[in-house]
PANUVO-696374 format. One line per field, with one value per residue: residue number from 1; chain; x, y, z of N, C-alpha, C in turn. Coordinates in steps of 0.1 Angstrom, whole numbers. Layout:
n	c(NUM	...) .
chain	c(A	...) .
n.c1	c(X	...) .
n.c2	c(Y	...) .
n.c3	c(Z	...) .
ca.c1	c(X	...) .
ca.c2	c(Y	...) .
ca.c3	c(Z	...) .
c.c1	c(X	...) .
c.c2	c(Y	...) .
c.c3	c(Z	...) .
***
This chain:
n	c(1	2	3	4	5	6	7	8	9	10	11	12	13	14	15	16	17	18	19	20	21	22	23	24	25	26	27	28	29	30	31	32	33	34	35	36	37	38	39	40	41	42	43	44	45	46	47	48	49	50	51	52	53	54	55	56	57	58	59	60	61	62	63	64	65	66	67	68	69	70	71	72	73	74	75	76	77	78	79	80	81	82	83	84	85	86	87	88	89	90	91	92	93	94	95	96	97	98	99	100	101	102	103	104	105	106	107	108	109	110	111	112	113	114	115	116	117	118	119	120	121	122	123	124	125	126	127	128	129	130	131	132	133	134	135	136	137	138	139	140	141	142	143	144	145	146	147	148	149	150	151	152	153	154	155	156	157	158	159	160	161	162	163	164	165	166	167	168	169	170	171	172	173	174	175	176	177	178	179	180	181	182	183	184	185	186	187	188	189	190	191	192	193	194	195	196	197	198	199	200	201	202	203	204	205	206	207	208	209	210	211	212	213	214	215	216	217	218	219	220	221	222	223	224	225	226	227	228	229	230	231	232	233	234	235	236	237	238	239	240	241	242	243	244	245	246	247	248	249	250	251	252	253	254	255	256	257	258	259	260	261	262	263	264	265	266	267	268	269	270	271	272	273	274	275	276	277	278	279	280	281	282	283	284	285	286	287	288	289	290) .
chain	c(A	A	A	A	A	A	A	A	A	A	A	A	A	A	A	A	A	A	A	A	A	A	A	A	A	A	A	A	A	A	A	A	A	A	A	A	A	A	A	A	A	A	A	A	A	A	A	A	A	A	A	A	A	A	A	A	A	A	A	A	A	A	A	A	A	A	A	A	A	A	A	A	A	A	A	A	A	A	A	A	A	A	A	A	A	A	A	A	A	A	A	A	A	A	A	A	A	A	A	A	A	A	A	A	A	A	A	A	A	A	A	A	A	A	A	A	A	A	A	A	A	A	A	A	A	A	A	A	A	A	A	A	A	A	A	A	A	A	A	A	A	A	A	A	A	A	A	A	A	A	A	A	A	A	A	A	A	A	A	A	A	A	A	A	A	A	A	A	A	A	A	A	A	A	A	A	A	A	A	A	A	A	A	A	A	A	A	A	A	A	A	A	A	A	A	A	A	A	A	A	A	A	A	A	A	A	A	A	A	A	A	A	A	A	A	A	A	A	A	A	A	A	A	A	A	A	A	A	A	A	A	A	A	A	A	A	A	A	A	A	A	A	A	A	A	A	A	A	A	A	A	A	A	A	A	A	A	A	A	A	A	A	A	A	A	A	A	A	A	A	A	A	A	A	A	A	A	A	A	A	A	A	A	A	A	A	A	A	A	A) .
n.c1	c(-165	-131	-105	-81	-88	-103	-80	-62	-80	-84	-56	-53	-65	-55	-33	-42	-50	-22	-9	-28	-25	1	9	-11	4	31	27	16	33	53	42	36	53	57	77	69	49	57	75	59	46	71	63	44	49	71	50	36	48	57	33	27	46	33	10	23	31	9	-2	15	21	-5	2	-8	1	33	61	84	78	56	46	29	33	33	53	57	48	50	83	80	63	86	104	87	86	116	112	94	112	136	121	119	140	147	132	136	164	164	149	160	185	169	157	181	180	170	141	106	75	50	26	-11	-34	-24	-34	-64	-56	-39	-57	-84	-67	-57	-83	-91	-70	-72	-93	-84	-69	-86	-103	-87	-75	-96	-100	-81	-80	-99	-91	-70	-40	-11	8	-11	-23	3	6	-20	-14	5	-12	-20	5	8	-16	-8	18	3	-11	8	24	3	-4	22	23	0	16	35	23	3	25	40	69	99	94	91	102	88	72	90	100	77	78	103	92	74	87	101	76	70	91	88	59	72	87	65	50	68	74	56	55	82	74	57	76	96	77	64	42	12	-15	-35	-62	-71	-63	-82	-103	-98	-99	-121	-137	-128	-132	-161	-159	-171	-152	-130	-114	-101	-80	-49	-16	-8	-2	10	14	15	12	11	-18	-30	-30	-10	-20	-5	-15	-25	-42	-63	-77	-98	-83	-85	-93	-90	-64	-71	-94	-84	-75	-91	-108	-88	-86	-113	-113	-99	-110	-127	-120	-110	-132	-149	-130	-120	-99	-77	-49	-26	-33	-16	-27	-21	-23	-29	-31	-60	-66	-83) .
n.c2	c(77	77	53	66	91	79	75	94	110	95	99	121	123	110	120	148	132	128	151	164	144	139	166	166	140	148	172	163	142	155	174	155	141	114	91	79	81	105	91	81	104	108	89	93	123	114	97	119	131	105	101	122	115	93	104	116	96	81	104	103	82	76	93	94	72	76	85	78	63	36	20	32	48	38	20	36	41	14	22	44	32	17	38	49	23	28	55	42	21	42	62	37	31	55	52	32	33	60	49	27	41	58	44	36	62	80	93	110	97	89	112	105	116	108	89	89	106	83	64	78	80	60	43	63	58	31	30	47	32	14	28	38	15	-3	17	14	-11	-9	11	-4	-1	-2	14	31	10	4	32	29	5	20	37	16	6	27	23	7	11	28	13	-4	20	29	7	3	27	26	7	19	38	20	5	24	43	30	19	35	30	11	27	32	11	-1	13	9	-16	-13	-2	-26	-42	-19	-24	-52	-46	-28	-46	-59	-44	-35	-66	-70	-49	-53	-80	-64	-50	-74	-86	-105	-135	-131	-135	-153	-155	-138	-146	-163	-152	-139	-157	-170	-147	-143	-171	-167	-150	-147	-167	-177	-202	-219	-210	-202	-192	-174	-140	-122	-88	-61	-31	-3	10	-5	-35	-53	-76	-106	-128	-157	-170	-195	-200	-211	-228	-232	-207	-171	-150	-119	-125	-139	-118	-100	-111	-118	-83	-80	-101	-84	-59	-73	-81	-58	-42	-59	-61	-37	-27	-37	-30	-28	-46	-80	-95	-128	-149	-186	-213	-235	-275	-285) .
n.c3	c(-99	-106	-107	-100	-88	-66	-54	-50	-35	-9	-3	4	21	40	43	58	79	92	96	117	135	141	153	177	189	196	212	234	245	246	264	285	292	279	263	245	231	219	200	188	175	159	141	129	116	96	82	70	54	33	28	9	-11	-24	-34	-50	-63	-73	-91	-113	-121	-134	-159	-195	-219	-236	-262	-255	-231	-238	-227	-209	-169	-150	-134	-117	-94	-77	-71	-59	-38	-28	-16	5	20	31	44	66	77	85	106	122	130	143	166	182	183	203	220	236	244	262	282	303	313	341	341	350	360	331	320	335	317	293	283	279	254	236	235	221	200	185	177	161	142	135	122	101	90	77	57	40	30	18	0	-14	-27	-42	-59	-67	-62	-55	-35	-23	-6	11	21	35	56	70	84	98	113	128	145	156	171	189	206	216	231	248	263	278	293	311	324	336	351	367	383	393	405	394	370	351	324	310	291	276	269	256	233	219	215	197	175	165	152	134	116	112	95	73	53	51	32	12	2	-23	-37	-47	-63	-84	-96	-104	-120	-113	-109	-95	-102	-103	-100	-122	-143	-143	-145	-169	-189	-191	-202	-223	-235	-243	-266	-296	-324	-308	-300	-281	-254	-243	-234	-207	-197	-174	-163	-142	-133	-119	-120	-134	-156	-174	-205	-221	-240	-254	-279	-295	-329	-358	-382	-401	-414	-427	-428	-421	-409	-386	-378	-372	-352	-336	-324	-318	-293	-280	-273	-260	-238	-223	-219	-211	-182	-172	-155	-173	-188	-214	-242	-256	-277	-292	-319	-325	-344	-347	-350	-345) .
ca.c1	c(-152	-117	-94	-72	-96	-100	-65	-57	-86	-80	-42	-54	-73	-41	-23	-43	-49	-14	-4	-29	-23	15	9	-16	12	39	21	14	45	63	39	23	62	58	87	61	40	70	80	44	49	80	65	30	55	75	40	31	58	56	16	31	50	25	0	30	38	-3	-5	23	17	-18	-1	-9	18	40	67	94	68	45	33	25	42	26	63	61	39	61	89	75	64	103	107	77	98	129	111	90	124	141	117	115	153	153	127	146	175	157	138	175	188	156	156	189	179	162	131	96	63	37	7	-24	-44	-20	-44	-71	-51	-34	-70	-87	-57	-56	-100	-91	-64	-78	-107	-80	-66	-100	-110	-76	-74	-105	-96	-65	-88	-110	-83	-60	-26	1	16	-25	-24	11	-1	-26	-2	12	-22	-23	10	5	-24	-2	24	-5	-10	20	27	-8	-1	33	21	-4	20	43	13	-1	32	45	85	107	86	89	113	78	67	105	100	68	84	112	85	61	97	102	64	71	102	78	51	79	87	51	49	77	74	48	63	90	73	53	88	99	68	64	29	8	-23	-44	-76	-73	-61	-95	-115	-94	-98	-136	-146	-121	-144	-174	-161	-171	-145	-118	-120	-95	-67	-32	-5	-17	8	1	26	15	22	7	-32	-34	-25	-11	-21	0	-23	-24	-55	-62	-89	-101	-70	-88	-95	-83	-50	-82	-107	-77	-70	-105	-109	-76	-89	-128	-112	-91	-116	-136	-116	-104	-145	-152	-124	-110	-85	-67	-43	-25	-39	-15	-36	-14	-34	-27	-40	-65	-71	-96) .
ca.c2	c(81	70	48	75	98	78	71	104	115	84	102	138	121	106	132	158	128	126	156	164	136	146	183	161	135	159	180	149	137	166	178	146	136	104	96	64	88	110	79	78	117	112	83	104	129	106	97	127	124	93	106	128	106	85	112	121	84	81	113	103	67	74	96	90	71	87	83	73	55	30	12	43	55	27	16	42	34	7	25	52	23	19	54	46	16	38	63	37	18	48	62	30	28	67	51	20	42	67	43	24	51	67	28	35	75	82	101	109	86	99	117	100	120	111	77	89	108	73	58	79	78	41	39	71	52	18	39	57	16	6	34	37	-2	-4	26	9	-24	-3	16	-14	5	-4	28	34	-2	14	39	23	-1	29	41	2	4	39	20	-7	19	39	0	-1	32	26	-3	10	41	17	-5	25	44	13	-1	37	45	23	14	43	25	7	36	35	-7	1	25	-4	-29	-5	0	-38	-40	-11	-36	-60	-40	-21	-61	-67	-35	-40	-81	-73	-39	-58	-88	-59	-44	-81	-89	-117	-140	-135	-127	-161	-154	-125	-156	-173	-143	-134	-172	-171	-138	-146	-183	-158	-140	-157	-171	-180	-217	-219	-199	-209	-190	-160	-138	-108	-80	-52	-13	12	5	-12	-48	-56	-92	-113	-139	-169	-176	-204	-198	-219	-230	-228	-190	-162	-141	-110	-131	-142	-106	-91	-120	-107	-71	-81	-105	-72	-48	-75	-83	-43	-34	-67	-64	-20	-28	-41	-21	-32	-65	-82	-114	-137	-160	-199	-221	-248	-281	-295) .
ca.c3	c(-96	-115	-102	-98	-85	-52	-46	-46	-22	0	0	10	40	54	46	74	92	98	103	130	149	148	164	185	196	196	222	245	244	254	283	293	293	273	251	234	225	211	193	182	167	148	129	119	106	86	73	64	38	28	19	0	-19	-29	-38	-59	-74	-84	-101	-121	-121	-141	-167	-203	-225	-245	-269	-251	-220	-246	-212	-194	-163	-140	-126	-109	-82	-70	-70	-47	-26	-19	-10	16	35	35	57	76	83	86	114	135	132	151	180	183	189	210	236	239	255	275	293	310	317	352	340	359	347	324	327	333	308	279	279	267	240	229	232	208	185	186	171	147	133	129	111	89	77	71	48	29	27	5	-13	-21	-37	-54	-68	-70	-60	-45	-29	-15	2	18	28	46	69	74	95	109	123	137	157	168	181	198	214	226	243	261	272	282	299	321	331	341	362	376	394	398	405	389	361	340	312	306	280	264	259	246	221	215	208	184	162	159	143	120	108	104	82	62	48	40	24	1	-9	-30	-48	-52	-68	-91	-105	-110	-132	-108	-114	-89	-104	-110	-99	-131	-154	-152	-152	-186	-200	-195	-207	-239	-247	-246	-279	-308	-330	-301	-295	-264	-248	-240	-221	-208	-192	-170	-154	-135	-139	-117	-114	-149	-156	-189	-207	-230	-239	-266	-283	-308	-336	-367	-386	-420	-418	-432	-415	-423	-403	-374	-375	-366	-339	-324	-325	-309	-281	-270	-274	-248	-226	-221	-216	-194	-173	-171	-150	-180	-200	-230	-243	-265	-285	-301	-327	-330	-356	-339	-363	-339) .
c.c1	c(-141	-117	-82	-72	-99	-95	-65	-68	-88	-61	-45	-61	-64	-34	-22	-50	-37	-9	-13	-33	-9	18	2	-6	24	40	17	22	51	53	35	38	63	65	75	56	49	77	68	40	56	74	54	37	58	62	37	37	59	39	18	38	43	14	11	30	21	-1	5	24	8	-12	1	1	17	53	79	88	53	36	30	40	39	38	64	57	46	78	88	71	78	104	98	87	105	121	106	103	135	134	115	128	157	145	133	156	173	158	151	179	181	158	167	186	168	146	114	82	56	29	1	-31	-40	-25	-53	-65	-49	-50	-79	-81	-58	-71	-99	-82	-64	-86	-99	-75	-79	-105	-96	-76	-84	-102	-83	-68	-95	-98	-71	-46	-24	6	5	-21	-11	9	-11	-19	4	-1	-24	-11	14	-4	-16	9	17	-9	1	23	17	-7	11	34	12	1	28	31	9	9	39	57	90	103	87	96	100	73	79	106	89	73	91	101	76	75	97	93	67	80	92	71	61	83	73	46	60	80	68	49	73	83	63	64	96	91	68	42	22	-9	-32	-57	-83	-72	-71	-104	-111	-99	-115	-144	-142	-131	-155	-174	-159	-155	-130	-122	-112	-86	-57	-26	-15	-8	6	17	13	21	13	-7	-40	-24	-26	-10	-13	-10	-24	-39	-56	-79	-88	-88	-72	-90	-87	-76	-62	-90	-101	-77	-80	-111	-99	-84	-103	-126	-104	-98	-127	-133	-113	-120	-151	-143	-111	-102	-72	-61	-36	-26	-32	-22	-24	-22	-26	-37	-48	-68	-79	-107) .
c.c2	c(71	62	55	91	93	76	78	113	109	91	116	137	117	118	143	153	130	137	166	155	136	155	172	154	145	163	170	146	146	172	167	139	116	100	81	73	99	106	79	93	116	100	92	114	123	104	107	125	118	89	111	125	101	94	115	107	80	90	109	89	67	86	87	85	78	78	72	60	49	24	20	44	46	22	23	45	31	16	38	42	20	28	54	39	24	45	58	29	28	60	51	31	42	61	45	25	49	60	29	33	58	54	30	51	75	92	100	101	96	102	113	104	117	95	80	97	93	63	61	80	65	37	49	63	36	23	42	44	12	12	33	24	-3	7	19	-3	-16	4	2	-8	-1	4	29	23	1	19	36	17	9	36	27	2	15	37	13	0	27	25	-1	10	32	16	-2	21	32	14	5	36	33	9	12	35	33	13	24	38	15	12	33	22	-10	7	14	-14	-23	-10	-18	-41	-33	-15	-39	-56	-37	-37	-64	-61	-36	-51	-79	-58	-46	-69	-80	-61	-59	-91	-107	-128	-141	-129	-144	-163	-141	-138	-161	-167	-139	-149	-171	-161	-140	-160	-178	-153	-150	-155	-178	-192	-224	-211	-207	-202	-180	-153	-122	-103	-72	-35	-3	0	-1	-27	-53	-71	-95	-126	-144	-173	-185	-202	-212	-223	-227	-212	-182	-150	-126	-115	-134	-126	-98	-96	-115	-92	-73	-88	-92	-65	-54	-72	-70	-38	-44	-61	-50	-19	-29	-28	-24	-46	-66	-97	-118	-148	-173	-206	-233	-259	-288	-294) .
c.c3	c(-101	-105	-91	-87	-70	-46	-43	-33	-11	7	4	20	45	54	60	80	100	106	117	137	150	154	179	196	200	208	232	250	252	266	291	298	289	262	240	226	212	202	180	166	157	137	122	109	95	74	65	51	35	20	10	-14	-28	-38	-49	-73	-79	-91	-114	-126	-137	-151	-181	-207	-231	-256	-263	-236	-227	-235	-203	-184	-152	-131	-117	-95	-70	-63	-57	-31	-19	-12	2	25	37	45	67	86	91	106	127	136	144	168	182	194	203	227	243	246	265	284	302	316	326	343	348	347	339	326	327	320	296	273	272	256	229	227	222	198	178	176	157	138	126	120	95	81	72	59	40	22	14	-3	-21	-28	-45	-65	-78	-73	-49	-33	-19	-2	13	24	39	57	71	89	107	116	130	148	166	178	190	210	225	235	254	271	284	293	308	330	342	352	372	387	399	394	407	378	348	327	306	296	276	258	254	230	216	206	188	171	155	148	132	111	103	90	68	48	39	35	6	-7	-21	-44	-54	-64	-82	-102	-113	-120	-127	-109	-102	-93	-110	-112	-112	-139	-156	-154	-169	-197	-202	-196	-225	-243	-250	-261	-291	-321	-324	-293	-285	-268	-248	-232	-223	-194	-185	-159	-151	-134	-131	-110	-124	-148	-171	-196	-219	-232	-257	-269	-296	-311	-347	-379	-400	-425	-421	-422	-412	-409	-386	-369	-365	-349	-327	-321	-310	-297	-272	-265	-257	-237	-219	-214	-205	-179	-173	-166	-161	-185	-212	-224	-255	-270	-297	-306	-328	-333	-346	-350	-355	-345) .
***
Protein backbone atom coordinates (compact mmCIF):
# COMPACT_ATOMS: atom_id res chain seq x y z
CA UNK A 1 0.00 0.00 0.00
CA UNK A 2 1.19 3.76 -1.20
CA UNK A 3 1.86 6.36 0.96
CA UNK A 4 -1.04 7.88 -0.08
CA UNK A 5 -3.09 5.03 -0.06
CA UNK A 6 -2.97 4.74 3.85
CA UNK A 7 -3.42 8.28 4.61
CA UNK A 8 -6.41 8.36 2.92
CA UNK A 9 -7.89 5.11 4.50
CA UNK A 10 -6.51 6.20 7.94
CA UNK A 11 -8.82 9.54 6.92
CA UNK A 12 -12.08 7.59 6.02
CA UNK A 13 -11.75 5.78 9.48
CA UNK A 14 -11.84 9.08 11.41
CA UNK A 15 -13.97 10.42 9.36
CA UNK A 16 -17.12 7.80 10.51
CA UNK A 17 -15.42 7.61 13.57
CA UNK A 18 -16.28 10.99 14.13
CA UNK A 19 -19.27 11.35 12.97
CA UNK A 20 -20.75 8.57 14.99
CA UNK A 21 -19.40 9.56 18.04
CA UNK A 22 -21.06 13.09 17.35
CA UNK A 23 -24.81 11.65 16.91
CA UNK A 24 -23.49 9.39 19.92
CA UNK A 25 -22.47 12.54 22.10
CA UNK A 26 -25.03 14.71 20.80
CA UNK A 27 -27.70 12.33 21.99
CA UNK A 28 -26.11 12.11 25.55
CA UNK A 29 -25.66 15.33 26.04
CA UNK A 30 -29.02 16.52 25.36
CA UNK A 31 -30.90 13.72 27.35
CA UNK A 32 -28.38 12.65 29.84
CA UNK A 33 -28.41 16.68 30.27
CA UNK A 34 -24.63 17.05 30.13
CA UNK A 35 -23.41 20.20 28.55
CA UNK A 36 -19.39 18.41 28.76
CA UNK A 37 -20.54 15.99 26.88
CA UNK A 38 -22.29 18.61 24.47
CA UNK A 39 -18.98 20.39 24.40
CA UNK A 40 -17.61 16.93 23.62
CA UNK A 41 -20.30 16.77 20.39
CA UNK A 42 -19.52 20.06 18.90
CA UNK A 43 -15.80 19.27 18.71
CA UNK A 44 -16.42 15.55 16.93
CA UNK A 45 -18.40 17.62 14.45
CA UNK A 46 -15.89 20.15 13.82
CA UNK A 47 -13.69 17.04 13.29
CA UNK A 48 -15.62 15.65 10.96
CA UNK A 49 -14.65 18.60 8.82
CA UNK A 50 -11.47 19.11 9.56
CA UNK A 51 -11.33 14.93 8.20
CA UNK A 52 -12.52 16.12 5.48
CA UNK A 53 -10.12 18.57 4.78
CA UNK A 54 -7.37 16.63 5.11
CA UNK A 55 -8.63 13.76 3.03
CA UNK A 56 -8.97 16.65 0.73
CA UNK A 57 -5.27 18.32 1.18
CA UNK A 58 -3.70 14.41 0.66
CA UNK A 59 -5.53 13.74 -2.44
CA UNK A 60 -4.24 16.88 -3.75
CA UNK A 61 -1.11 16.98 -1.97
CA UNK A 62 -0.01 13.59 -3.91
CA UNK A 63 -0.87 15.03 -7.27
CA UNK A 64 1.60 14.59 -10.15
CA UNK A 65 3.72 17.80 -11.07
CA UNK A 66 2.94 19.82 -13.72
CA UNK A 67 3.92 22.75 -15.68
CA UNK A 68 3.25 25.43 -13.74
CA UNK A 69 3.71 23.02 -10.05
CA UNK A 70 7.63 21.39 -10.95
CA UNK A 71 7.75 20.38 -7.07
CA UNK A 72 4.38 18.82 -7.03
CA UNK A 73 1.46 19.93 -5.01
CA UNK A 74 2.97 18.81 -1.57
CA UNK A 75 2.48 22.55 0.07
CA UNK A 76 -0.55 21.68 0.23
CA UNK A 77 -0.68 19.41 3.02
CA UNK A 78 0.52 21.99 5.35
CA UNK A 79 -1.60 24.40 4.33
CA UNK A 80 -4.75 22.30 5.08
CA UNK A 81 -3.13 21.62 8.37
CA UNK A 82 -3.92 25.48 9.01
CA UNK A 83 -7.37 25.07 8.04
CA UNK A 84 -7.39 22.14 10.78
CA UNK A 85 -6.21 24.66 13.88
CA UNK A 86 -8.73 27.22 12.74
CA UNK A 87 -11.53 24.82 13.40
CA UNK A 88 -9.87 23.13 16.35
CA UNK A 89 -9.34 26.75 17.86
CA UNK A 90 -12.35 27.79 16.60
CA UNK A 91 -14.46 24.95 18.34
CA UNK A 92 -12.75 25.15 21.76
CA UNK A 93 -13.15 28.94 21.52
CA UNK A 94 -17.46 28.08 21.22
CA UNK A 95 -16.99 25.60 24.62
CA UNK A 96 -14.90 27.99 26.33
CA UNK A 97 -17.64 30.43 25.67
CA UNK A 98 -20.43 27.98 26.27
CA UNK A 99 -19.25 26.37 29.78
CA UNK A 100 -18.64 30.29 30.89
CA UNK A 101 -22.01 30.97 30.87
CA UNK A 102 -23.61 27.37 31.92
CA UNK A 103 -21.25 28.00 35.42
CA UNK A 104 -23.41 30.89 36.42
CA UNK A 105 -26.90 29.10 35.09
CA UNK A 106 -28.87 27.02 37.80
CA UNK A 107 -29.22 23.68 35.84
CA UNK A 108 -30.05 19.96 37.21
CA UNK A 109 -26.88 17.30 37.44
CA UNK A 110 -26.29 14.72 34.82
CA UNK A 111 -27.30 11.36 34.27
CA UNK A 112 -25.54 8.66 35.80
CA UNK A 113 -25.52 6.51 32.66
CA UNK A 114 -23.90 9.28 30.57
CA UNK A 115 -20.52 7.58 32.36
CA UNK A 116 -20.39 4.80 30.73
CA UNK A 117 -20.97 6.57 27.42
CA UNK A 118 -17.83 9.02 28.17
CA UNK A 119 -16.04 5.73 29.32
CA UNK A 120 -16.24 3.89 26.20
CA UNK A 121 -15.62 7.07 24.23
CA UNK A 122 -12.56 7.83 26.14
CA UNK A 123 -10.74 3.73 25.06
CA UNK A 124 -12.42 4.14 21.37
CA UNK A 125 -10.74 7.24 21.03
CA UNK A 126 -7.43 6.63 22.43
CA UNK A 127 -7.64 3.50 19.93
CA UNK A 128 -8.60 5.96 16.99
CA UNK A 129 -4.86 8.28 17.98
CA UNK A 130 -2.98 5.14 18.06
CA UNK A 131 -4.04 3.85 14.71
CA UNK A 132 -4.05 7.27 12.79
CA UNK A 133 -0.74 8.19 14.62
CA UNK A 134 1.22 5.39 12.87
CA UNK A 135 -0.64 5.89 9.83
CA UNK A 136 0.61 9.24 9.88
CA UNK A 137 4.57 7.82 10.23
CA UNK A 138 4.12 5.35 7.75
CA UNK A 139 2.66 7.73 5.45
CA UNK A 140 4.80 10.60 6.73
CA UNK A 141 2.00 13.47 6.58
CA UNK A 142 1.52 16.14 8.23
CA UNK A 143 -2.34 16.92 8.02
CA UNK A 144 -2.73 12.66 8.99
CA UNK A 145 -0.54 13.33 12.31
CA UNK A 146 -3.34 16.32 12.76
CA UNK A 147 -5.76 14.53 12.38
CA UNK A 148 -4.78 12.23 14.82
CA UNK A 149 -4.37 14.91 17.95
CA UNK A 150 -7.45 15.61 16.87
CA UNK A 151 -8.77 11.95 18.19
CA UNK A 152 -6.20 12.45 21.35
CA UNK A 153 -7.75 15.48 22.32
CA UNK A 154 -11.33 14.28 21.83
CA UNK A 155 -10.07 11.61 24.54
CA UNK A 156 -8.75 14.20 26.83
CA UNK A 157 -12.17 16.17 26.60
CA UNK A 158 -14.12 12.78 27.11
CA UNK A 159 -11.47 12.91 30.50
CA UNK A 160 -12.67 15.79 31.50
CA UNK A 161 -16.35 15.65 31.26
CA UNK A 162 -16.06 12.23 33.21
CA UNK A 163 -14.36 13.39 35.61
CA UNK A 164 -16.59 16.38 35.71
CA UNK A 165 -19.80 14.49 35.69
CA UNK A 166 -18.31 12.34 38.84
CA UNK A 167 -17.51 14.96 40.80
CA UNK A 168 -21.05 16.59 40.04
CA UNK A 169 -23.07 13.14 40.99
CA UNK A 170 -20.85 12.24 43.78
CA UNK A 171 -21.21 15.60 45.94
CA UNK A 172 -24.95 16.08 44.37
CA UNK A 173 -26.76 19.74 44.40
CA UNK A 174 -24.57 22.48 44.06
CA UNK A 175 -21.93 20.89 42.18
CA UNK A 176 -23.41 20.70 38.96
CA UNK A 177 -21.09 23.68 37.31
CA UNK A 178 -18.51 20.62 37.82
CA UNK A 179 -19.39 19.26 34.15
CA UNK A 180 -19.32 23.05 32.73
CA UNK A 181 -15.43 23.43 34.41
CA UNK A 182 -14.76 20.29 32.94
CA UNK A 183 -15.92 21.54 29.49
CA UNK A 184 -13.81 24.86 30.43
CA UNK A 185 -10.72 22.77 31.10
CA UNK A 186 -11.04 20.24 27.89
CA UNK A 187 -11.17 23.80 25.66
CA UNK A 188 -7.94 25.07 27.25
CA UNK A 189 -6.16 21.54 26.15
CA UNK A 190 -7.56 21.80 22.67
CA UNK A 191 -5.52 25.46 22.76
CA UNK A 192 -2.85 23.62 23.66
CA UNK A 193 -2.87 20.74 20.87
CA UNK A 194 -4.03 23.26 18.10
CA UNK A 195 -0.15 24.92 18.95
CA UNK A 196 1.48 21.63 18.55
CA UNK A 197 -0.34 20.90 15.65
CA UNK A 198 0.62 23.96 13.86
CA UNK A 199 4.67 24.56 15.03
CA UNK A 200 5.53 22.02 12.83
CA UNK A 201 3.27 22.93 9.62
CA UNK A 202 4.52 26.02 10.14
CA UNK A 203 8.15 25.05 10.27
CA UNK A 204 7.27 22.70 6.85
CA UNK A 205 6.02 25.98 4.84
CA UNK A 206 9.14 27.76 6.21
CA UNK A 207 11.56 25.11 4.77
CA UNK A 208 12.76 25.00 8.32
CA UNK A 209 15.74 22.12 9.03
CA UNK A 210 14.55 19.81 11.02
CA UNK A 211 15.26 16.73 9.35
CA UNK A 212 18.88 15.42 10.66
CA UNK A 213 18.43 11.99 11.38
CA UNK A 214 17.50 11.95 7.12
CA UNK A 215 21.03 13.96 6.64
CA UNK A 216 23.04 10.93 7.81
CA UNK A 217 20.95 8.42 6.32
CA UNK A 218 21.41 10.60 2.81
CA UNK A 219 25.39 11.01 3.53
CA UNK A 220 25.83 7.27 4.09
CA UNK A 221 23.83 5.71 1.39
CA UNK A 222 25.63 8.61 -1.08
CA UNK A 223 29.64 7.12 0.19
CA UNK A 224 28.04 3.67 -0.91
CA UNK A 225 27.92 4.92 -4.69
CA UNK A 226 31.01 4.47 -6.27
CA UNK A 227 32.75 7.51 -7.53
CA UNK A 228 31.49 10.02 -4.73
CA UNK A 229 34.32 10.55 -2.30
CA UNK A 230 32.48 12.75 0.34
CA UNK A 231 29.42 14.94 0.65
CA UNK A 232 29.10 18.51 1.72
CA UNK A 233 25.98 20.69 2.41
CA UNK A 234 23.08 18.78 2.08
CA UNK A 235 19.89 20.71 2.24
CA UNK A 236 16.45 19.19 2.72
CA UNK A 237 12.73 21.00 2.59
CA UNK A 238 9.64 19.16 2.87
CA UNK A 239 6.45 19.19 0.51
CA UNK A 240 3.54 16.99 1.18
CA UNK A 241 4.79 13.35 1.95
CA UNK A 242 8.06 13.78 -0.25
CA UNK A 243 11.22 15.40 0.97
CA UNK A 244 13.26 17.23 -1.58
CA UNK A 245 17.40 17.07 -1.29
CA UNK A 246 19.82 19.67 -2.26
CA UNK A 247 23.00 18.09 -1.70
CA UNK A 248 26.80 18.78 -2.50
CA UNK A 249 28.92 15.93 -3.57
CA UNK A 250 32.68 16.08 -4.32
CA UNK A 251 34.10 13.47 -6.89
CA UNK A 252 37.71 13.04 -8.53
CA UNK A 253 38.85 16.40 -9.67
CA UNK A 254 40.85 14.92 -12.70
CA UNK A 255 37.68 13.42 -14.35
CA UNK A 256 35.76 14.14 -17.01
CA UNK A 257 32.42 16.85 -16.75
CA UNK A 258 30.85 13.17 -18.84
CA UNK A 259 32.22 11.03 -15.98
CA UNK A 260 31.03 13.94 -13.04
CA UNK A 261 27.90 13.89 -14.96
CA UNK A 262 26.96 10.12 -14.82
CA UNK A 263 28.14 10.04 -11.06
CA UNK A 264 25.62 12.93 -10.45
CA UNK A 265 22.92 10.95 -12.36
CA UNK A 266 23.73 7.25 -10.39
CA UNK A 267 24.02 9.02 -6.79
CA UNK A 268 20.29 10.38 -7.55
CA UNK A 269 19.01 7.41 -8.94
CA UNK A 270 20.40 5.78 -5.36
CA UNK A 271 19.57 7.71 -3.12
CA UNK A 272 15.72 8.06 -4.72
CA UNK A 273 15.57 3.87 -4.60
CA UNK A 274 17.31 3.68 -1.02
CA UNK A 275 15.50 6.21 0.52
CA UNK A 276 11.36 6.65 -1.50
CA UNK A 277 10.45 9.04 0.64
CA UNK A 278 12.71 11.32 -1.39
CA UNK A 279 11.47 13.48 -4.15
CA UNK A 280 13.53 15.65 -6.28
CA UNK A 281 17.24 15.02 -5.71
CA UNK A 282 19.30 17.89 -6.84
CA UNK A 283 23.36 16.60 -6.85
CA UNK A 284 25.64 19.39 -7.17
CA UNK A 285 29.39 18.09 -8.20
CA UNK A 286 32.61 19.51 -6.48
CA UNK A 287 36.08 18.89 -7.61
CA UNK A 288 37.95 16.89 -4.76
CA UNK A 289 42.06 17.14 -5.19
CA UNK A 290 42.61 14.79 -2.30
Amino acid sequence: MSNEQTAIKATYFSIVSNTLLALIKGLAGYFGNSYALTADAIESTTDIFSSLLVLFGIKYSNKPADENHPYGHGRAEPLVTFLVVGFLITSATIIAYESIINIGTPHELPASWTLIILGTIILWKEYSFRVVMKRSKEANSTSLKADAWHHRSDAITSVAAFIGISIALFFGKGYESADDLAALFASGFIFYNSYKIFRPALGEIMDEHLYDDLVIEIRKVSMQVKGVESTEKCFIRKAGMKYHVDLHASVNANITVREGHDISHLLKDTLRTEIPELGHVLIHIEPSYS
